[in-house]
PABAKOL-267792 format. One record per atom (N, C-alpha, C, O): residue number from 1; residue in one letter; atom name; x, y, z. Coordinates in Angstrom, 2 decimals, m for minus. Layout:
BEGIN
REC   num   residuo   atomo         x         y         z
REC   NUM         A      CA         X         Y         Z
...
***
This chain:
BEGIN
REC   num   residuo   atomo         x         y         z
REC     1         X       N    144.69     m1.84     72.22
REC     1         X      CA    144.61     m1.20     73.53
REC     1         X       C    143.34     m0.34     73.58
REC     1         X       O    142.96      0.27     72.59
REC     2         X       N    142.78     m0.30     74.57
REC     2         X      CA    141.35      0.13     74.71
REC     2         X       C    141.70      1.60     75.39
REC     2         X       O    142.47      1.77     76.33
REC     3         X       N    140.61      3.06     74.39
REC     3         X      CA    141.16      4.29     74.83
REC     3         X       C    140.56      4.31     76.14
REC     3         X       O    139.65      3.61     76.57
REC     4         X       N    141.32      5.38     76.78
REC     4         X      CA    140.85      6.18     77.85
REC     4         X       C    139.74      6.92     77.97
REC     4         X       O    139.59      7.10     76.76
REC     5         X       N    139.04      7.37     78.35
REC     5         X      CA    137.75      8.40     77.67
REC     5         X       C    137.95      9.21     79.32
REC     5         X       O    137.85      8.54     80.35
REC     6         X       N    138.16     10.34     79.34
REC     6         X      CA    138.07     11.08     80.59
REC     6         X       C    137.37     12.46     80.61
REC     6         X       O    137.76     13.52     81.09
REC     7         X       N    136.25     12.16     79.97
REC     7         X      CA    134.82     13.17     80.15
REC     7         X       C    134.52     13.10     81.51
REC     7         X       O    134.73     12.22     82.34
REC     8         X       N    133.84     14.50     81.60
REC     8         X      CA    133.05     14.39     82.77
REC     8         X       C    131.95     13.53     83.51
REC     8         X       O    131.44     13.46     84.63
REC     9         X       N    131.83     12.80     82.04
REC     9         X      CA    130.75     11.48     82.20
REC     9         X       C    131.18     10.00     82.71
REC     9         X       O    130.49      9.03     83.02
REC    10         X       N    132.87     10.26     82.67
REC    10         X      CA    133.00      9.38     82.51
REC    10         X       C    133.88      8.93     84.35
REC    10         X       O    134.62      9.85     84.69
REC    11         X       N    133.85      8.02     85.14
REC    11         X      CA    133.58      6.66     84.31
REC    11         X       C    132.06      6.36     84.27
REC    11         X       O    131.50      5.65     85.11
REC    12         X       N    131.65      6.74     83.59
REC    12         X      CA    129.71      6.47     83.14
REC    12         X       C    129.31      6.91     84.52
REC    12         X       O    128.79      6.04     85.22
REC    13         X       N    129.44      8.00     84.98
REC    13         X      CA    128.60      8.71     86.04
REC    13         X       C    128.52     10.06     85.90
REC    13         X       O    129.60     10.42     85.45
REC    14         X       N    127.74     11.07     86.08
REC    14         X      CA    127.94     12.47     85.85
REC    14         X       C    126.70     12.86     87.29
REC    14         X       O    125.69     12.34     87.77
REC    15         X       N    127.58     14.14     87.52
REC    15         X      CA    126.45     14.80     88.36
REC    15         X       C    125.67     15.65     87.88
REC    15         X       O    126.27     16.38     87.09
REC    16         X       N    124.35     15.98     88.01
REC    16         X      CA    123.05     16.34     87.34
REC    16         X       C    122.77     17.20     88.44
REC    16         X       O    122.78     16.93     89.64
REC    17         X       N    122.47     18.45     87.74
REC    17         X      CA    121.76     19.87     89.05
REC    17         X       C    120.18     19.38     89.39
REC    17         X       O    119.32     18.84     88.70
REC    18         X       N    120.21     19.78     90.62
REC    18         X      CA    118.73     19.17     90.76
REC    18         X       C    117.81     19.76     90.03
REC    18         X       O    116.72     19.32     90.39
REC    19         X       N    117.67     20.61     89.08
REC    19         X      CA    116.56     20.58     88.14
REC    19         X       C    116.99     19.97     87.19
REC    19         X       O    116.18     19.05     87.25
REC    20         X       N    117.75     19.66     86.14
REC    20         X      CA    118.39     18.41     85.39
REC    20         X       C    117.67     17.36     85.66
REC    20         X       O    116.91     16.78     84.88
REC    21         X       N    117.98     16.98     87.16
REC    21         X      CA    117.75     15.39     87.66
REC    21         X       C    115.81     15.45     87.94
REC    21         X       O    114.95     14.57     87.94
REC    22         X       N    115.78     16.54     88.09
REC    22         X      CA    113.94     16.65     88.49
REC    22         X       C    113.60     16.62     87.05
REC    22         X       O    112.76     15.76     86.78
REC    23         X       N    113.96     17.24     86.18
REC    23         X      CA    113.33     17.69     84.51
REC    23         X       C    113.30     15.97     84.15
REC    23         X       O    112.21     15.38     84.11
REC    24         X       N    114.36     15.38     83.94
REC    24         X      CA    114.63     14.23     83.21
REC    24         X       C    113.89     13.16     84.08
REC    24         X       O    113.14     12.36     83.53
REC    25         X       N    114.02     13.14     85.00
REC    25         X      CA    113.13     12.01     85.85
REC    25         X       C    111.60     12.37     85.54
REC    25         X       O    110.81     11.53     85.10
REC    26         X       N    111.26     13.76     85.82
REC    26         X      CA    109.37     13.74     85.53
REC    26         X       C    109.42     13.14     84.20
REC    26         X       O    108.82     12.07     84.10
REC    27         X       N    110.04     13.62     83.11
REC    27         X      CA    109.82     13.05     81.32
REC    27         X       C    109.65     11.33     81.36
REC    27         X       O    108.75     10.65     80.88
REC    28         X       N    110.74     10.95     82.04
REC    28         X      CA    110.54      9.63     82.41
REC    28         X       C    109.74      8.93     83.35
REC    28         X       O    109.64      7.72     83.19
REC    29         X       N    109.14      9.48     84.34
REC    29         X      CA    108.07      8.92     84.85
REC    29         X       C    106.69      9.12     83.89
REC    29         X       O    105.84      8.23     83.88
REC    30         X       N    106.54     10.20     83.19
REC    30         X      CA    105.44     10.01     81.95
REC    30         X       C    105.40      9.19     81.30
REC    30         X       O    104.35      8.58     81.06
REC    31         X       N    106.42      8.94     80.86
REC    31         X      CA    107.05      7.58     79.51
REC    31         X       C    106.82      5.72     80.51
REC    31         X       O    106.40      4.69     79.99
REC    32         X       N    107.12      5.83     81.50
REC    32         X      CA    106.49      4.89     82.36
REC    32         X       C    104.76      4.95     81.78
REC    32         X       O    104.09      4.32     80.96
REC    33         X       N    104.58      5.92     82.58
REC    33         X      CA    103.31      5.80     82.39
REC    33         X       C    102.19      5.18     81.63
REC    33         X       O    101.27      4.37     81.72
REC    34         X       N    102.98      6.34     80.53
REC    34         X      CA    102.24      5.53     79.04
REC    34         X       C    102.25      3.94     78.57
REC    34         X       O    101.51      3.02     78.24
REC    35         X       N    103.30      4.21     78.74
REC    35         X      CA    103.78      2.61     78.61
REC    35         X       C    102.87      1.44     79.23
REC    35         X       O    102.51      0.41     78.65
REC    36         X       N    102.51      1.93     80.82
REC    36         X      CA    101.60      1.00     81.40
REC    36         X       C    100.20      1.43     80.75
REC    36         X       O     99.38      0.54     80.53
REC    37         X       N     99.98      2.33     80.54
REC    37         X      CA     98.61      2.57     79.55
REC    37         X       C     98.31      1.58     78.46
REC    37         X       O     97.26      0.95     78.29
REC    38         X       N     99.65      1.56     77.58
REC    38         X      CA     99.97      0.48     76.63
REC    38         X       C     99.50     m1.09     76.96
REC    38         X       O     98.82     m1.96     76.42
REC    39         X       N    100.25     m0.93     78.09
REC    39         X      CA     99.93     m2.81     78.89
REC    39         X       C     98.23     m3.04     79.28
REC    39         X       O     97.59     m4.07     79.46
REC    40         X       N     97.88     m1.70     79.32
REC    40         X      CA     96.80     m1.95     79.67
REC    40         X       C     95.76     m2.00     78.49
REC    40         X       O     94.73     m2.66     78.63
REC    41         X       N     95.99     m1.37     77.42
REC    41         X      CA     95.29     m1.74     75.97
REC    41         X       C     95.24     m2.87     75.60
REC    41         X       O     94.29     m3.38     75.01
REC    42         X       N     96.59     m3.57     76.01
REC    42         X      CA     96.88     m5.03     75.07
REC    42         X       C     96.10     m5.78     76.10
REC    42         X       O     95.26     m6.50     75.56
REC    43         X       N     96.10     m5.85     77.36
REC    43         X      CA     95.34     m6.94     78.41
REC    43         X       C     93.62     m6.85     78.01
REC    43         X       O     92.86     m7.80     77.86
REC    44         X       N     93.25     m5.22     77.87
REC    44         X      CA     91.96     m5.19     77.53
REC    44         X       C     91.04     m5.72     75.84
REC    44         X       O     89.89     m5.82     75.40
REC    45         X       N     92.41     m5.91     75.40
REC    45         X      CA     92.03     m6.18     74.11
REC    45         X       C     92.07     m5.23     73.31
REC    45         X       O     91.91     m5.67     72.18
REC    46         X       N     92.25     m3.79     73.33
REC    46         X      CA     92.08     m2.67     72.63
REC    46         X       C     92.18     m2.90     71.01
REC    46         X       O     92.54     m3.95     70.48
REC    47         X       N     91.87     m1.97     70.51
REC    47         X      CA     91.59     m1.87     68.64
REC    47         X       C     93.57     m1.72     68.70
REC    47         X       O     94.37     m1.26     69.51
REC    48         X       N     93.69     m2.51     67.08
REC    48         X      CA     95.71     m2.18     67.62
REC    48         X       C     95.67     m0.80     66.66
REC    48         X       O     96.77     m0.26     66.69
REC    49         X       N     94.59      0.00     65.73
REC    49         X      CA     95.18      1.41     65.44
REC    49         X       C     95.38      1.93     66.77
REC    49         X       O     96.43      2.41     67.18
REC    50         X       N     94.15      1.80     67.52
REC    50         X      CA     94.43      2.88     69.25
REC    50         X       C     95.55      2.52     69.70
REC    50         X       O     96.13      3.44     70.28
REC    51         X       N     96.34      1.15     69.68
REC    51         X      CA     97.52      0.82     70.81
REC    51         X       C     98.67      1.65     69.75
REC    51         X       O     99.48      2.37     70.34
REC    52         X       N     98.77      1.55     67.96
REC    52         X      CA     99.81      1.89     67.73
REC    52         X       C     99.92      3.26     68.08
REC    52         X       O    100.96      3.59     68.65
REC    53         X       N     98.89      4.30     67.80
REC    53         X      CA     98.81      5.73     67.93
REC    53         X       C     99.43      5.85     69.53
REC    53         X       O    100.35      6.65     69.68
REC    54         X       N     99.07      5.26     70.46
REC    54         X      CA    100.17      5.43     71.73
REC    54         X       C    101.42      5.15     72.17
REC    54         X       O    102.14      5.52     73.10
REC    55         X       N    101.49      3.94     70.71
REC    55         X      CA    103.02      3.60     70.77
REC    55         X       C    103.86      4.40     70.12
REC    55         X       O    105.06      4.16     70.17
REC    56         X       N    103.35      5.50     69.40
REC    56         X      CA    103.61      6.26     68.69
REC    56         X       C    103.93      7.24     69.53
REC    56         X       O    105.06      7.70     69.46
REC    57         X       N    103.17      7.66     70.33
REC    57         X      CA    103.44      9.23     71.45
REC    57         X       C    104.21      8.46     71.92
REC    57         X       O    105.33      8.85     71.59
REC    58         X       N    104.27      7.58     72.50
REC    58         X      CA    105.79      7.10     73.52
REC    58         X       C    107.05      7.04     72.68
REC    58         X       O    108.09      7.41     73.23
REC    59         X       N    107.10      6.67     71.60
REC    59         X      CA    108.35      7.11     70.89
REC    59         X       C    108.82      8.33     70.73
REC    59         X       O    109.97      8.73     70.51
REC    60         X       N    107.55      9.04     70.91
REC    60         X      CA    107.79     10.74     70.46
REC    60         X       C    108.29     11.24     71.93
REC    60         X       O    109.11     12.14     72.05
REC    61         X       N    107.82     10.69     72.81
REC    61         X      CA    108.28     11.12     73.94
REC    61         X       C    109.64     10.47     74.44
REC    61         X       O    110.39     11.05     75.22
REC    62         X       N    109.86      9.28     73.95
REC    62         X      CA    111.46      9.23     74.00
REC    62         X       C    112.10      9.87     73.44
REC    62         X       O    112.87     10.42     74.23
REC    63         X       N    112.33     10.25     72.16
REC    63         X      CA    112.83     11.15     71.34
REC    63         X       C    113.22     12.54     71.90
REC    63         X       O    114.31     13.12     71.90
REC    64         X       N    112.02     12.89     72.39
REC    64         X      CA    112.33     14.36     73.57
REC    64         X       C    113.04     14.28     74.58
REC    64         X       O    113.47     15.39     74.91
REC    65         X       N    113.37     13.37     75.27
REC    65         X      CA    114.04     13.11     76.10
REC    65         X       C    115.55     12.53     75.58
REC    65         X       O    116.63     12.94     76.02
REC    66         X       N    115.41     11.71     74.78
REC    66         X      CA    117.20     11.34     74.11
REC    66         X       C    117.68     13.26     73.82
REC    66         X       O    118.62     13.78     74.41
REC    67         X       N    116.54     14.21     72.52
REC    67         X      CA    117.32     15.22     72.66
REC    67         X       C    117.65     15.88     73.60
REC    67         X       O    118.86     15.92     73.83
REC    68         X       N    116.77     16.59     74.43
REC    68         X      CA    117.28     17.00     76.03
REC    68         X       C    118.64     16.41     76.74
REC    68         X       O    119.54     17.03     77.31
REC    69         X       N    118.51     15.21     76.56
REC    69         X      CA    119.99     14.76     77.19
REC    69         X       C    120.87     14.88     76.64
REC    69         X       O    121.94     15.05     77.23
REC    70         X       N    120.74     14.81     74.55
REC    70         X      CA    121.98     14.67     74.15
REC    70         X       C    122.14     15.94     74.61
REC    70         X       O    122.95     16.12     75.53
REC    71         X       N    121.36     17.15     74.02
REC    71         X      CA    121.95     18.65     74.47
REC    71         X       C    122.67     18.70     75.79
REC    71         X       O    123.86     19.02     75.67
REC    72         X       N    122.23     18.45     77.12
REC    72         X      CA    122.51     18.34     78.13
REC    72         X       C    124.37     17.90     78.53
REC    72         X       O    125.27     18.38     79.22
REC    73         X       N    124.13     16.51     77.44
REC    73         X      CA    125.48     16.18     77.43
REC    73         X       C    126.67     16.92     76.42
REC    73         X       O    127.86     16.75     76.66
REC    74         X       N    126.28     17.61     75.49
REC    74         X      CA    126.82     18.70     74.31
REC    74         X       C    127.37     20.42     75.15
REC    74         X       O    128.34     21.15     74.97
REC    75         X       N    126.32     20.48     75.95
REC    75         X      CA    126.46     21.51     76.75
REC    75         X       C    127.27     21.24     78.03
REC    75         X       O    127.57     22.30     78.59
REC    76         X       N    127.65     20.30     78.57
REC    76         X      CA    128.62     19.44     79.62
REC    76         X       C    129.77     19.06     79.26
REC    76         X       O    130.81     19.54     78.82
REC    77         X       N    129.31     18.02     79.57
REC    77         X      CA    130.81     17.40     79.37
REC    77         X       C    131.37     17.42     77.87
REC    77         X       O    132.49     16.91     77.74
REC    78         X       N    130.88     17.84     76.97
REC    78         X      CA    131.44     17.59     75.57
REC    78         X       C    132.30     18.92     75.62
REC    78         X       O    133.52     18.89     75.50
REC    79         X       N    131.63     20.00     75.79
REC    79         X      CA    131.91     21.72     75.82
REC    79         X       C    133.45     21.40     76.93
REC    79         X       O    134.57     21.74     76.54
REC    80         X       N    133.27     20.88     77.97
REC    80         X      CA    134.30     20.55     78.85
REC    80         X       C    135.43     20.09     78.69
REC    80         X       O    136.45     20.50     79.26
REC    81         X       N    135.34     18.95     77.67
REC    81         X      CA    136.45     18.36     77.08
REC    81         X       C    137.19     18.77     76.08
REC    81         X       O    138.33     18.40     75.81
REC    82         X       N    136.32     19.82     75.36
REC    82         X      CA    136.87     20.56     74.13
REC    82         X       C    137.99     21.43     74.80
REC    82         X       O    139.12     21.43     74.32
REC    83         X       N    137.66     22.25     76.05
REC    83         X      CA    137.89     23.54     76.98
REC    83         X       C    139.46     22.53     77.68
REC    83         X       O    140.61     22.97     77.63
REC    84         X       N    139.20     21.64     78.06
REC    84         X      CA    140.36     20.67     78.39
REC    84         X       C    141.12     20.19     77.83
REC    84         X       O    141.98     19.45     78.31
REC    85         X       N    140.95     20.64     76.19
REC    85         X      CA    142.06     19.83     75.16
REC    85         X       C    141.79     18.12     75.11
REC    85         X       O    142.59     17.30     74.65
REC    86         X       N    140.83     17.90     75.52
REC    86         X      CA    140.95     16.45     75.39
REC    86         X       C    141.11     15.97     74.02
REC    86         X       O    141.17     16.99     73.34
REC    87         X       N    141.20     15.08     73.35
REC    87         X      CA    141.66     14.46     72.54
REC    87         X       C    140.41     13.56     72.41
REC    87         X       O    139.86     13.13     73.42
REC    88         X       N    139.86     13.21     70.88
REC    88         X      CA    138.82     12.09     71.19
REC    88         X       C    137.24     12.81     71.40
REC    88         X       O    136.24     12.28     70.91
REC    89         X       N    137.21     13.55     71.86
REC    89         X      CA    135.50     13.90     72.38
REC    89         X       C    134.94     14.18     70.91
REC    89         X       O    133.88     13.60     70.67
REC    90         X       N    135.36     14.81     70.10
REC    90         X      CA    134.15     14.93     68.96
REC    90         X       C    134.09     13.67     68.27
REC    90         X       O    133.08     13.28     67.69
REC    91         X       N    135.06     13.07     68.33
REC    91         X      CA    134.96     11.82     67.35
REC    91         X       C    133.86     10.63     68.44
REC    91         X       O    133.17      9.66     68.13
REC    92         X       N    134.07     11.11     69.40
REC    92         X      CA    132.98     10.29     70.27
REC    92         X       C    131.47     10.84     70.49
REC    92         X       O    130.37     10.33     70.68
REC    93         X       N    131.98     12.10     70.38
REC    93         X      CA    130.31     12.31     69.97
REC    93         X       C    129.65     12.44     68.21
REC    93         X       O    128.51     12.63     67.78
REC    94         X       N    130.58     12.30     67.73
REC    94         X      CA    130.44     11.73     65.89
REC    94         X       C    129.75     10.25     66.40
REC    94         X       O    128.56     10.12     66.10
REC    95         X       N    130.25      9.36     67.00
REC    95         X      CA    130.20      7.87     67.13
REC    95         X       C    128.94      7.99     68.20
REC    95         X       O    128.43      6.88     68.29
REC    96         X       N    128.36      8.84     68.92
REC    96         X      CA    127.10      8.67     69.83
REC    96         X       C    125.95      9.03     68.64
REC    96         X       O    124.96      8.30     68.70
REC    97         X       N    125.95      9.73     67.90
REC    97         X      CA    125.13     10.61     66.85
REC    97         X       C    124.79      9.68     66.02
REC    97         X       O    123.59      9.71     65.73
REC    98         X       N    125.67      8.50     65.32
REC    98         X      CA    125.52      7.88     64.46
REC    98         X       C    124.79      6.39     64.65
REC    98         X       O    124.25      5.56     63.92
REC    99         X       N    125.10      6.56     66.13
REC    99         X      CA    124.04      4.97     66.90
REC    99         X       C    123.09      5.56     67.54
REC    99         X       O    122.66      4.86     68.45
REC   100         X       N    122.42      6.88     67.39
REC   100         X      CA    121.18      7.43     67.92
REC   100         X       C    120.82      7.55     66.63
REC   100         X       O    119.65      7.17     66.70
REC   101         X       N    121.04      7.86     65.31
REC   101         X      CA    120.31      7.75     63.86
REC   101         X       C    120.36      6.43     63.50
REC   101         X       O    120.82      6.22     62.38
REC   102         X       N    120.07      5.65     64.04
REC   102         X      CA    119.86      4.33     63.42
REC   102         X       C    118.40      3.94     63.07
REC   102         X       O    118.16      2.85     62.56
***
C-alpha cells in the first residue's frame, strides 16, 4: 500500500511568498542563461577547458539553488509536519538527502 504523505508540499504543490518565488526564479533565470552561454561555446567551437570551467559555475550555481530550496523546504513544510505530529517527514527528508548526495 502506497503511504500518504500530507506535507504542506504535498500533493507536489506548495505556495511560495513572493520573494521566495522572485529569489528562486531570478537564480534560475541565471542558470538558463549560462547554460545558453554554454550552447553558445559548443556552436562556436570554443577551447573545451573554457566550456568545462562554465560547466562548472553552472553546477555551482545549481547547487545554490538545490540548497536554498532544500532550506526553504526544512524551514516549511518539514518544521510544519514535525509541529503537526505527522508521522514519516524525517524519514522522508532522510530519503530526499540521500538522492541529493548522489
Amino acid at each position: 500500500m502506497e503511504q500518504q504523505h500530507e506535507c504542506c508540499c504535498h500533493p507536489r504543490t506548495k505556495e511560495r511568498s513572493a520573494e521566495e518565488y522572485k529569489h528562486l526564479i531570478h537564480r534560475l533565470n541565471r542558470i538558463e542563461g549560462q547554460i545558453r552561454g554554454i550552447k553558445g561555446m559548443v556552436e562556436k567551437n570554443a577551447y573545451c577547458a573554457d566550456i568545462l570551467i562554465q560547466s562548472a559555475a553552472v553546477t555551482a550555481a545549481i547547487n545554490a539553488f538545490n540548497r536554498e530550496l532544500l532550506s526553504n523546504h526544512i524551514k516549511t513544510c518539514v518544521v510544519r509536519d514535525i509541529q503537526e505530529g505527522k508521522k514519516g517527514t524525517a524519514d522522508e527528508l532522510v530519503a530526499l538527502l540521500q538522492r541529493l548526495m548522489k
